[in-house]
N, C-alpha and C positions, 0 to 999 in steps of 0.2 A: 655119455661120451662114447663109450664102445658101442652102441648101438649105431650113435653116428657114423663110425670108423667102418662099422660096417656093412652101410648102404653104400660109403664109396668105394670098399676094394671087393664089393658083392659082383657086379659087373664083370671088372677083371677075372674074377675068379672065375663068375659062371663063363667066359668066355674059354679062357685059359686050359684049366681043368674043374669040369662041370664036379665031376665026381667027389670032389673036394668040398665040397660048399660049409660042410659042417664041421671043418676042422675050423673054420673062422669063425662063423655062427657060436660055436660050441667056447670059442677063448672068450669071443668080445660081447658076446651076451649072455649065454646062460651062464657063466663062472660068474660073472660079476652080479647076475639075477640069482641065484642062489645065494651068494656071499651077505647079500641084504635082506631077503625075505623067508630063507629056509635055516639056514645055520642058525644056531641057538644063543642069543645076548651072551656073551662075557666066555662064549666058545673059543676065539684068538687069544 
């Protein structure tokens, strides 16, 4: 779903402020790709 989220405000942003790209990248994909595949079972 964050992934999704953020192919649609990817655009905006690159238009908006280019420079930013990975403040969104960085919430809506890798926090949530890290939360499932690198953190350690029964870590929360």
């Amino acid at each position: 779903m964050g992934t999704g989220l953020f192919f649609v405000t990817a655009p905006i942003v690159l238009v908006t402020r280019p420079h930013e790209i990975e403040k969104p990248f960085s919430q809506l994909v890798l926090r949530p790709a890290e939360y499932i595949w690198v953190d350690p079972l029964g870590g929360h």
